[in-house]
C-alpha positions in Angstrom: 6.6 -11.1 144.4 8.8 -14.2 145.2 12.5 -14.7 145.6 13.5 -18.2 145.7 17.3 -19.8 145.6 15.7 -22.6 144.1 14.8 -20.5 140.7 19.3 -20.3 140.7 20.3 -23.6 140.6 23.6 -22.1 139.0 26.4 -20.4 140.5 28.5 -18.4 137.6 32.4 -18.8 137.7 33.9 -15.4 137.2 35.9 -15.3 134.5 39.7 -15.1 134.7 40.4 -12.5 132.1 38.5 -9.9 130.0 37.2 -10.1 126.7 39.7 -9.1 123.6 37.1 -6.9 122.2 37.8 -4.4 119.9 36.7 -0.9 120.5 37.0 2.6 118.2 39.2 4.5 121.1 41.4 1.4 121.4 40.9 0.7 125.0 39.4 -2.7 125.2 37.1 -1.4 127.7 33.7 -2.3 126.6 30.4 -2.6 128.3 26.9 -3.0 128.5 26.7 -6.3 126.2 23.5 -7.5 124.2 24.8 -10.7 122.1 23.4 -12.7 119.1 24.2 -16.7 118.1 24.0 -17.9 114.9 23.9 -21.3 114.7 25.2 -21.7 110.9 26.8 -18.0 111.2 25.7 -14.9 109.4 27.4 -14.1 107.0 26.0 -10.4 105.6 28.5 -7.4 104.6 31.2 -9.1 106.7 34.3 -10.9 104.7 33.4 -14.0 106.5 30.5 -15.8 108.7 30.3 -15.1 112.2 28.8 -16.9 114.9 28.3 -14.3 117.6 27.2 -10.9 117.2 27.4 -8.4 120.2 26.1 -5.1 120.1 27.9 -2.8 123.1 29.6 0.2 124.1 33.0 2.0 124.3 33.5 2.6 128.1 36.7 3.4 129.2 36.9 4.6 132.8 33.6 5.3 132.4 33.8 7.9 129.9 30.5 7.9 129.0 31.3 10.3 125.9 32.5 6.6 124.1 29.1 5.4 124.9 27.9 5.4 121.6 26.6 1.8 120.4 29.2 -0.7 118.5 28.7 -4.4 117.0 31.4 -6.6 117.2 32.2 -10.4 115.9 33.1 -13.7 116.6 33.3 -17.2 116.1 33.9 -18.2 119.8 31.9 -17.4 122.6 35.2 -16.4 124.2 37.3 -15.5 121.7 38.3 -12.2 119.8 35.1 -10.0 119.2 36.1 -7.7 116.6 34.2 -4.7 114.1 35.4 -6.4 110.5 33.8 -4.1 108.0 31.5 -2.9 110.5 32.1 0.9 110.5 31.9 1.7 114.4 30.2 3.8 116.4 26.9 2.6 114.5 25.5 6.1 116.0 27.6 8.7 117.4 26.3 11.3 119.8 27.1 15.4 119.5 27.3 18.2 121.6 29.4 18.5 124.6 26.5 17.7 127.0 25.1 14.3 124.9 25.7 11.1 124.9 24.4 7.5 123.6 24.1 4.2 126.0 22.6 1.0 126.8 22.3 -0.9 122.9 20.5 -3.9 122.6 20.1 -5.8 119.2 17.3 -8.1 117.9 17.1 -10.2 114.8 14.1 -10.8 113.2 13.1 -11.3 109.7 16.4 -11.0 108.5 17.1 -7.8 109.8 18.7 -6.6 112.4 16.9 -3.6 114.6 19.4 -2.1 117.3 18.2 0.0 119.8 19.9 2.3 122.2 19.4 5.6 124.8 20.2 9.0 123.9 20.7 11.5 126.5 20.3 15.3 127.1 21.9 15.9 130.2 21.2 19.8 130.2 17.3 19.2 131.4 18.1 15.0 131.7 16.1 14.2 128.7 15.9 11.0 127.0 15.0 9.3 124.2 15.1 5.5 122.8 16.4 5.0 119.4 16.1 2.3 116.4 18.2 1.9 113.0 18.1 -1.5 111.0 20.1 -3.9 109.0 20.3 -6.6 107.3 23.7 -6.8 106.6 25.5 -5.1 109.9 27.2 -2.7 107.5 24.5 -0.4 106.1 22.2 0.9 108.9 18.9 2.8 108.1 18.8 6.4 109.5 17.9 6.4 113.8 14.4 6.8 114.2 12.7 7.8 117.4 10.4 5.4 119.4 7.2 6.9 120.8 6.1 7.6 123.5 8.6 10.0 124.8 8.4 8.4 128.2 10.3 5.2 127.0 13.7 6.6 126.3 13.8 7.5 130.5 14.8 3.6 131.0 17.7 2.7 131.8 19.0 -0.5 130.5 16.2 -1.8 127.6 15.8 -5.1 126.9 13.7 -5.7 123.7 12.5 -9.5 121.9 10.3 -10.4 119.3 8.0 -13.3 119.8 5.1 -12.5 117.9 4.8 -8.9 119.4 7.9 -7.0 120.2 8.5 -6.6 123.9 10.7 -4.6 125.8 11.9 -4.1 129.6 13.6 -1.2 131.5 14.6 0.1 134.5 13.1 3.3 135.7 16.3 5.4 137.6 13.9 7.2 139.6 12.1 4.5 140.9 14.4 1.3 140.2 11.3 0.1 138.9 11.0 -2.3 135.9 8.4 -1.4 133.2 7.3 -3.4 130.4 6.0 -2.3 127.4 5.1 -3.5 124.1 4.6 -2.7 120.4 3.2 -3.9 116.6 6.1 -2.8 114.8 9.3 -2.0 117.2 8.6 1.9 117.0 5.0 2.7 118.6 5.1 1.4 122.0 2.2 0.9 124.9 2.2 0.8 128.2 1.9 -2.8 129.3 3.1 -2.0 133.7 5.4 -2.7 136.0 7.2 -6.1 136.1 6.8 -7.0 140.0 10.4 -7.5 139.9 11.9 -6.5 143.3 13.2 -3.3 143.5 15.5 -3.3 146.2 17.4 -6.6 147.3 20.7 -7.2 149.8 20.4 -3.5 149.9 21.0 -2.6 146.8 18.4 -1.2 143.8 17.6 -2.6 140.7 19.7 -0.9 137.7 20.0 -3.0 134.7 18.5 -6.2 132.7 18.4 -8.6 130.3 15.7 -10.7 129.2 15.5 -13.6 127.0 12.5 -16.5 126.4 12.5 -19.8 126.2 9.6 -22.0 124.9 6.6 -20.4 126.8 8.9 -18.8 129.9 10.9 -15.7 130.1 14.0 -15.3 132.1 16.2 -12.7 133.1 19.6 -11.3 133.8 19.1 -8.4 136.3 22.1 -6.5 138.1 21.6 -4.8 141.5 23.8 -1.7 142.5 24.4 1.2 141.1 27.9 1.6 141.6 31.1 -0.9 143.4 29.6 -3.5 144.4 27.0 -4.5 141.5 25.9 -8.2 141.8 23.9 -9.8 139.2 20.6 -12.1 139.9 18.5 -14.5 137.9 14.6 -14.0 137.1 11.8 -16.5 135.7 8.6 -15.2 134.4 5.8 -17.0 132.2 3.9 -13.8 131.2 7.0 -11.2 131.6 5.1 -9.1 134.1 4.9 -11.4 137.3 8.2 -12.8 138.3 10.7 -14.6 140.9 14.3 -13.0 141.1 16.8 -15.6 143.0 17.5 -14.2 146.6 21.1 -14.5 146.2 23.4 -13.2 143.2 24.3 -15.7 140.7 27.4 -14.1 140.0 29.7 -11.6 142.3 32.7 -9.7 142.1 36.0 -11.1 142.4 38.7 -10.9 144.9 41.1 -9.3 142.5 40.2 -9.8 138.9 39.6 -7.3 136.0 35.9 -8.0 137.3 36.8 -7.0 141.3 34.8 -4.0 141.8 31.0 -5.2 140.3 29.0 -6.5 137.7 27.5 -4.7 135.2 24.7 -5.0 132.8 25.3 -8.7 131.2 23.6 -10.9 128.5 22.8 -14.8 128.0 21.7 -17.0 125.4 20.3 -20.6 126.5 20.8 -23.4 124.9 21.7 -27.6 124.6 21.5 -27.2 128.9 23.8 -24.2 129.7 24.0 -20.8 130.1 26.4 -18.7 128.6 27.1 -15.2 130.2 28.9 -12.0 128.2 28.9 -10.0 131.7 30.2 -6.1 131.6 32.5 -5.5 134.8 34.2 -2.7 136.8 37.5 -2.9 137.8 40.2 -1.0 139.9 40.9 2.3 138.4 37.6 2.6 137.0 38.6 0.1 134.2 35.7 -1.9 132.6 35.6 -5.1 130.3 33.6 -7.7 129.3 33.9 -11.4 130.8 32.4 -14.7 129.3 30.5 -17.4 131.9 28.6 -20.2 131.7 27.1 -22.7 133.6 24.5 -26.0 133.5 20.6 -24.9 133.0 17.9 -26.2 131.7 14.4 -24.7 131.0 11.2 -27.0 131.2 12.8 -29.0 127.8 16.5 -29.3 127.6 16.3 -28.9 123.7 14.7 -25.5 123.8 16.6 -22.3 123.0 16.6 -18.6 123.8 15.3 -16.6 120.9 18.5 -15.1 120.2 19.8 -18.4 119.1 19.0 -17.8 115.7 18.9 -20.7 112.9 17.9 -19.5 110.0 15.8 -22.3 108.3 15.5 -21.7 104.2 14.5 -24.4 101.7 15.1 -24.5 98.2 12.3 -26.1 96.4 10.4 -26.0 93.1 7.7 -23.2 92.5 3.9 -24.4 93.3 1.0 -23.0 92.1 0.4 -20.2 95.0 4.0 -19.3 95.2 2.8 -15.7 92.3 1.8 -13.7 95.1 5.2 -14.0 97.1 7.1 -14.0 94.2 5.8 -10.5 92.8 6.2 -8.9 96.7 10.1 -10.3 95.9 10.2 -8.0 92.3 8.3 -5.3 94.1 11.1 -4.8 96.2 13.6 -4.8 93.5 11.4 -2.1 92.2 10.1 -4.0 89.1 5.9 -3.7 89.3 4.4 -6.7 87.5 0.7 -8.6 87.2 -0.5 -11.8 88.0 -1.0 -11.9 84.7 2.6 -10.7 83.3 4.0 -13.6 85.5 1.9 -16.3 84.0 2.3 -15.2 80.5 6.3 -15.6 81.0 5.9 -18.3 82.8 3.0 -20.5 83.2 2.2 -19.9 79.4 5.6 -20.6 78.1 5.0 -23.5 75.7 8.4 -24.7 75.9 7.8 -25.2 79.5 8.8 -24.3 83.3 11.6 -24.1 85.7 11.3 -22.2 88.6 12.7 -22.0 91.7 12.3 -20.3 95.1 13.8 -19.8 98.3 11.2 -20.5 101.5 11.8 -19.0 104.6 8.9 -19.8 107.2 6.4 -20.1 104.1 7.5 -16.5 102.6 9.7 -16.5 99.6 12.5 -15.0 99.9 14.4 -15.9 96.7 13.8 -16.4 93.1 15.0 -17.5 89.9 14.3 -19.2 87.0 15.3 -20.6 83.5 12.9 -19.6 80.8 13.0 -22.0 78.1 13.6 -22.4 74.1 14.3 -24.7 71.5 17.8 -23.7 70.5 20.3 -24.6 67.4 23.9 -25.6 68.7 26.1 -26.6 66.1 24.0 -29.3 64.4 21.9 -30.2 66.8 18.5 -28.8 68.4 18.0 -29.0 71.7 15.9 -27.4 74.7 17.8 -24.7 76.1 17.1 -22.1 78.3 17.6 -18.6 79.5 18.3 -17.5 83.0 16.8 -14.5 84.3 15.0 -13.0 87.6 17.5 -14.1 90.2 16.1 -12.1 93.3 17.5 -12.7 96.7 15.3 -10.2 99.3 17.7 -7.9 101.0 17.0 -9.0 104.4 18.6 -12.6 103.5 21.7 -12.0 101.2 24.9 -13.0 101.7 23.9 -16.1 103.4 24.2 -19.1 100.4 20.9 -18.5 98.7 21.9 -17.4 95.4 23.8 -19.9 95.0 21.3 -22.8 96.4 19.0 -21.2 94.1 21.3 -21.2 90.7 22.5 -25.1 91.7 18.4 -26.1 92.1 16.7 -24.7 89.2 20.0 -25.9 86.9 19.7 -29.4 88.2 15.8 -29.2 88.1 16.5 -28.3 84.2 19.2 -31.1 83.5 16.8 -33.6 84.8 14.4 -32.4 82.1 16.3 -32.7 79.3 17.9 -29.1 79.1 21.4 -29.8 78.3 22.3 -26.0 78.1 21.7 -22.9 79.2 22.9 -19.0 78.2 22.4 -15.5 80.2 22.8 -11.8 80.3 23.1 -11.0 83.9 23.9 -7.8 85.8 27.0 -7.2 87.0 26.0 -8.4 90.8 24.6 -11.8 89.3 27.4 -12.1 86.8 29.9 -12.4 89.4 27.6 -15.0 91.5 26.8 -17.2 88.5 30.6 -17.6 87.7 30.8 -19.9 91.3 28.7 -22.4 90.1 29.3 -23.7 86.3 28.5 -20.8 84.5 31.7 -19.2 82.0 32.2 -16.3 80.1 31.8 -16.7 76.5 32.2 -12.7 76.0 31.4 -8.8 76.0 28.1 -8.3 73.8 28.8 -4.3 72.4 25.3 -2.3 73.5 24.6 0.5 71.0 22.7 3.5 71.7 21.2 6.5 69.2 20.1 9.5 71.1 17.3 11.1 68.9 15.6 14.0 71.3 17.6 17.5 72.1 16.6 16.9 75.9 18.1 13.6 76.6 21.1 14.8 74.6 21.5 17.8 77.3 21.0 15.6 79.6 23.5 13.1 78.7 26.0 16.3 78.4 24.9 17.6 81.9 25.8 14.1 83.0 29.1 14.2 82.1 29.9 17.0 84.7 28.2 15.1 87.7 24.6 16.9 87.0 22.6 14.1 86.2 19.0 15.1 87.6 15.6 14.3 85.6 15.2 18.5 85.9 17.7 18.6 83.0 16.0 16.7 80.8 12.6 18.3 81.5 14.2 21.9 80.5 15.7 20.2 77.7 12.4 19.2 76.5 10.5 22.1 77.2 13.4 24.3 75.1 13.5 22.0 72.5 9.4 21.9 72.2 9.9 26.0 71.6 12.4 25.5 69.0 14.7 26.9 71.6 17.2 23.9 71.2 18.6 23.1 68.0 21.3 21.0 66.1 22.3 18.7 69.1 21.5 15.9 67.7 23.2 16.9 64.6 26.5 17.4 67.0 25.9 14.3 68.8 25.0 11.4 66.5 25.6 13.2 62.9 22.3 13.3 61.4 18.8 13.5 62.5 17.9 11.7 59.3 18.3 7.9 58.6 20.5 6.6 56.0 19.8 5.7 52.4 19.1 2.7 51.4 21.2 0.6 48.5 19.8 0.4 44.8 19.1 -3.0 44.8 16.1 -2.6 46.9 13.5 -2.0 44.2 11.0 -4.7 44.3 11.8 -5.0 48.0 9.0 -4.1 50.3 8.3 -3.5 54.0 5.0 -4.4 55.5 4.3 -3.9 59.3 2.4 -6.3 61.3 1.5 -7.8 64.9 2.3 -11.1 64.8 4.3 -14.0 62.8 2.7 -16.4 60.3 4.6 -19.3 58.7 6.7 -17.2 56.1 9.0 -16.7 59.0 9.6 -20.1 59.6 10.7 -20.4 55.6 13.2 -17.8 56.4 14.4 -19.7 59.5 14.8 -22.7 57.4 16.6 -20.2 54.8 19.1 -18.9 57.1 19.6 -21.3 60.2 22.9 -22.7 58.5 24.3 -19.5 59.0 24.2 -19.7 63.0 26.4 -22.1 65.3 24.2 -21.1 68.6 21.0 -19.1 68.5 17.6 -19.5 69.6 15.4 -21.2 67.1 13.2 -18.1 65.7 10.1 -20.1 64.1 6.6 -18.8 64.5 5.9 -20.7 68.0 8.4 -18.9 69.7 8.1 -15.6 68.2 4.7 -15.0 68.4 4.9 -16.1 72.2 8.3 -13.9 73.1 7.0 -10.7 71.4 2.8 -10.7 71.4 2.1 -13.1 74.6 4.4 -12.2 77.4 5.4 -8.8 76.1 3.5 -7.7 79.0 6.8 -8.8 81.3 9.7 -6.4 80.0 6.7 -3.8 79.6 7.5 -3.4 75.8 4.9 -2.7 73.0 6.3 -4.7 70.1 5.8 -4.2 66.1 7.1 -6.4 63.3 8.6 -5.1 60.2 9.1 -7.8 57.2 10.8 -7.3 54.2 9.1 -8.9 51.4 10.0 -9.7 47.6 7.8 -11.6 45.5 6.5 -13.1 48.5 9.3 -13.9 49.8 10.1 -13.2 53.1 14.2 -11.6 53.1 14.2 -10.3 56.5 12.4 -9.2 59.6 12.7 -6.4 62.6 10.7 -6.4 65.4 10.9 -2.6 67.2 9.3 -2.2 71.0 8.4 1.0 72.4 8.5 1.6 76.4 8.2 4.4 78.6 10.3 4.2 81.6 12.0 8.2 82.6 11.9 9.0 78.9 10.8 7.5 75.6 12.9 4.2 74.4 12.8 2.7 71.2 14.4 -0.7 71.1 15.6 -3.4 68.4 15.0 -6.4 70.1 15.1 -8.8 67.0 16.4 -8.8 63.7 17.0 -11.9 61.1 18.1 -11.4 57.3 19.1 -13.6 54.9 22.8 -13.3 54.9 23.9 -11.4 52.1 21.4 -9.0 51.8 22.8 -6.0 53.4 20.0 -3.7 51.3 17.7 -5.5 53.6 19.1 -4.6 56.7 19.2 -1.1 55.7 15.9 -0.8 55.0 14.4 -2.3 57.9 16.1 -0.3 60.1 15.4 2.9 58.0 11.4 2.0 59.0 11.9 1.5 62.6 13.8 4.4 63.0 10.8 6.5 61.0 8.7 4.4 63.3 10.5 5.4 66.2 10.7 9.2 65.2 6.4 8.7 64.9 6.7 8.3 68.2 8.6 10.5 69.5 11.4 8.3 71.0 14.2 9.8 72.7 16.8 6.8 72.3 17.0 3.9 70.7 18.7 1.0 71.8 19.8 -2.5 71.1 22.9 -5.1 70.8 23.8 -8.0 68.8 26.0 -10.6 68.4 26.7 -12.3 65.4 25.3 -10.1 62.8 28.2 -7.7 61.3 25.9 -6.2 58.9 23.8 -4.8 61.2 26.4 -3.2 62.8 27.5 -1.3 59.8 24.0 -0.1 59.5 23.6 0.9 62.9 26.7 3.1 62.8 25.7 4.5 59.4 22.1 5.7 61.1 24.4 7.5 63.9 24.4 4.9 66.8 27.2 4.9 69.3 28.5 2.1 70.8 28.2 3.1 74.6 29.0 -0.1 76.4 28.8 -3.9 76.8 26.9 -6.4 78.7 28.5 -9.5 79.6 27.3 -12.9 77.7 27.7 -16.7 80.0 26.8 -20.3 79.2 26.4 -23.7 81.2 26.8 -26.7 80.0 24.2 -28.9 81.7 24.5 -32.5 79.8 26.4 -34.3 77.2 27.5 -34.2 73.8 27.9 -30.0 73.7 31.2 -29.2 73.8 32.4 -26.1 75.8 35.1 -25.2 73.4 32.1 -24.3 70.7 30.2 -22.2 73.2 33.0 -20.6 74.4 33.9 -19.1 70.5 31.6 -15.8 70.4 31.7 -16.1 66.5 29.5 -19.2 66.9 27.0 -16.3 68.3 24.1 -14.9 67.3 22.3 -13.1 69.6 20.0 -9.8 69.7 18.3 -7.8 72.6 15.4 -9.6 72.9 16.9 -12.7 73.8 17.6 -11.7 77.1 14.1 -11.1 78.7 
């Protein structure tokens, strides 16, 4: 091994005072510092970005029972490091003769892994822990890193460069052991770092190391006790290094930093080094001091890894994107084909507009604006919906749902689509609101429970005992007659209501697709709108029959027929998701014709009760006869969903969106 002054061309200033950094006992007194820059700030559960993220410990005259592992922020390298809405300790040790020590954080991915020691000292066993984050606020449970052996270092130091790599101190030995790993858990034996074990007398206890470009350096403190010095180390394979042969940074004469140096941390970057150095003090005090100093690696321009700058572009979708975008809604839990997407999407015969977030050639976001030919006032225009705004959890908080709405809007008003409507959740709702998008109104959702089971269920729910198991029993009583007359008790009447005497030489045909009698009622009834979706046979026949696949509904059409003449039409879906769910996605009569409602929604509801259904569901906008009849079949109105608009281009005229009575719209117009 070499030790060469020339590998130090530095000289650290000590700092004058200690860090302000904000611990859970209220000391101050922090150590053993692992640090994190973002170069646009991260942003994550906290109420504002941060630049600076240090993961550390409680420490106060060395009270090692603090020593459980902390992150604190900042936006200055020496300024104020405090938790925000970090709940502190992240892991807190128990049992009188326990205790945590030594964290160290890495970012990668968008997540945040921390790891830290846990120690026994009954029979001095040790073990090396993990939980993750990708918002510094919600941590995954601690999981143990294998092999045992690992947790007896002292001091790890862990990057991610392609492999995840990680160096530690053996106490026994003073040795420093490298190791390395696929996935940050498993870890193998890599040897020993020839870094020196003994120097000026004193043993190797604790390091830090970072890479830049192709080299690794390190921060590595000699002493156990008073006295601690810190050196410098420069590796190109991490295993063979040379250490400086005199400290780069010392005690002081009388500072907070006068009795040694503990174990410190560095990021590299635009020809410095900057130092968060732990300290020991008189009276066994501890804190944390800030120094830096000129450096630069082989190319001035190059950066430690953990200077982080998170490099996501916005851009249109391109054929190849399907495969990362269906990863992004098998996260959110929603399972769909190749072929679902492209029926939504690539299929649409109104068009495309897609947009993604790319992060390294991964997408990492998603949304687009499915569109439709739609009636405004007078006027027909392109319009479109928005739906499947996905951000992966690893990257929200951090601009892209917005980047995402502002791109695929302005990719849409460059095509022609002047407008634009949706029926978000309640996390989008609130996002969409920041950039254009307005309320128009509360759409009211109504809901007919029509099994025994998912009526005791419901009830069950009610006192906090919401569990599938109730539902099961439920059915299983209900198949042996065992349960009876809920459903009278909760919606009134199993049975549907009557229908009116005018409906004589009305009649209902079923079928499983539209032909061009619909398009005579749309030219019947489209007068009777201010803002809907233009229901002629192109779009129908796509929405319901082609990219059904995509919502997962199997769709039927009910028309109501006199003399040839179609009055009316219902389309009914049928899905399986925990239970049985009837829905009425569509419905369009001719205004007037109340009877007609009536009956349509008498045969879905027999349809439904063919099937088995065990609620039925729908809303609508627009339409107060339907209503009626929905409440006289012994729905409920259970809640509402919230209904927004953009204007995108001219000659539309907010005031006229913004009136819900200008409304019609039904449950299958939001995908």
């Amino acid at each position: 091994m070499k030790t060469l002054n020339s590998l130090a061309p530095f000289v650290l200033p000590n700092a004058s005072i200690r860090l302000n950094v904000e611990t859970l006992d209220g000391s101050g007194q922090a150590a053993h510092p692992d640090i994190i820059k973002f170069v646009n700030g991260f942003r994550g559960g906290l109420s504002a970005k941060c630049v600076f993220i240090m993961a550390m410990t409680p420490y106060r005259n060395h009270n090692d029972k603090l020593e459980n592992p902390s992150i604190v922020v900042s936006n200055l390298p020496n300024g104020t490091f405090t938790a925000d809405h970090i709940k502190n300790p992240i892991d807190k040790s128990s049992g009188r003769w326990k205790h945590n020590a030594d964290p160290d954080i890495v970012f990668k991915d968008g997540r945040f892994s921390l790891f830290w020691k846990h120690r026994d000292k009954r029979d001095d066993s040790m073990v090396l822990l993990r939980t993750r984050s990708s918002d510094l606020v919600r941590w995954s449970n601690r999981e143990i890193c294998q092999p045992p052996s690992i947790g007896k270092l002292v001091s790890p130091s862990v990057l991610f460069d392609g492999t995840w790599k990680l160096w530690g101190v053996n106490p026994a030995s003073y040795a420093v052991d490298n190791w390395e790993s696929s996935d940050g858990l498993d870890w193998e034996y890599c040897g020993m770092a020839n870094i020196p074990r003994m120097l000026l007398g004193r043993a190797c206890w604790h390091i830090d190391v970072q890479k830049v470009g192709s080299k690794f350096y390190a921060l590595i403190v000699y002493g156990e006790d008073e006295g601690n010095v810190l050196h410098f180390g420069e590796s190109s394979n991490g295993l063979d290094w040379t250490v400086s042969d005199e400290p780069i940074l010392s005690p002081s004469l009388d500072g907070f930093d006068c009795n040694g140096i503990y174990r410190s941390s560095f990021i590299i970057e635009n020809g410095k080094i900057k130092v968060w150095y732990s300290a020991l003090g008189k009276g066994r005090t501890v804190g944390i001091g800030y120094s830096e100093s000129e450096f630069s690696p082989a190319k001035g321009d190059e950066r430690s890894l953990n200077v982080v700058e998170e490099k996501w572009v916005i851009r249109r979708y391109r054929s190849g994107d399907e495969t990362g975008i269906l990863q992004l809604f098998g996260i959110e839990g929603e399972s769909h084909s190749l072929e679902d997407w492209r029926s939504l999407y690539a299929e649409n015969p109104f068009g495309l507009f897609v947009s993604v977030a790319d992060y390294g050639n991964r997408v990492i976001g998603h949304m687009s604006l499915v569109p439709a030919r739609m009636k405004i006032g007078e006027k027909v225009v392109m319009g479109s919906q928005a739906m499947a705004l996905l951000v992966h959890p690893n990257y929200r908080n951090r601009g892209i749902f917005l980047s995402l709405g502002e791109h695929v809007t302005e990719e849409a008003k460059k095509s022609g689509v002047p407008f634009s409507y949706g029926v978000p959740n309640a996390f989008a709702h609130k996002g969409h609101l920041k950039y254009g998008w307005f309320d128009v109104c509360n759409i009211p959702l109504f809901v007919k429970y029509c099994s025994n089971a998912l009526i005791l269920y419901h009830y069950l729910e009610k006192y906090r005992m919401k569990n599938m198991f109730f539902y099961r029993i439920g059915r299983f009583l209900t198949n042996r007659g065992l349960v009876r007359n809920l459903i009278k008790h909760r919606n009134g009447s199993m049975s549907v209501a009557s229908v009116s005497a005018d409906s004589g030489s009305v009649s209902i045909r079923r079928a499983s697709e539209f032909d061009d009698g619909v398009d005579r009622l749309l030219g019947e009834s489209s007068d009777d709108y201010g803002i809907a979706v233009v229901r002629d046979r192109k779009y129908l026949n796509w929405r319901y029959f082609k990219c059904n696949k995509w919502d997962g509904y199997n769709y039927e059409v009910f028309f109501a027929e006199e003399h040839g003449r179609v009055l009316g039409y219902l389309i009914a879906g049928l899905i399986k998701k925990k239970w049985k769910i009837g829905a009425i996605a569509d419905v369009l009569v001719l205004k007037g014709r109340k009877d007609v409602t009536s009956m349509l929604v008498s045969s879905a509801m027999e349809y439904f009760g063919s099937n088995s259904v065990d609620e039925v569901t729908t809303f609508v906008l627009g339409n107060k006869d339907f209503v009626d009849v929905l409440l006289s079949n012994g729905f409920k109105l259970t809640s509402y969903v919230p209904l927004i608009a953009r204007i995108n281009g001219e000659g539309i005229e907010k005031d006229f969106v913004r009136n819900p009575s200008n409304w019609y719209i039904t449950y299958g117009d939001a995908f």
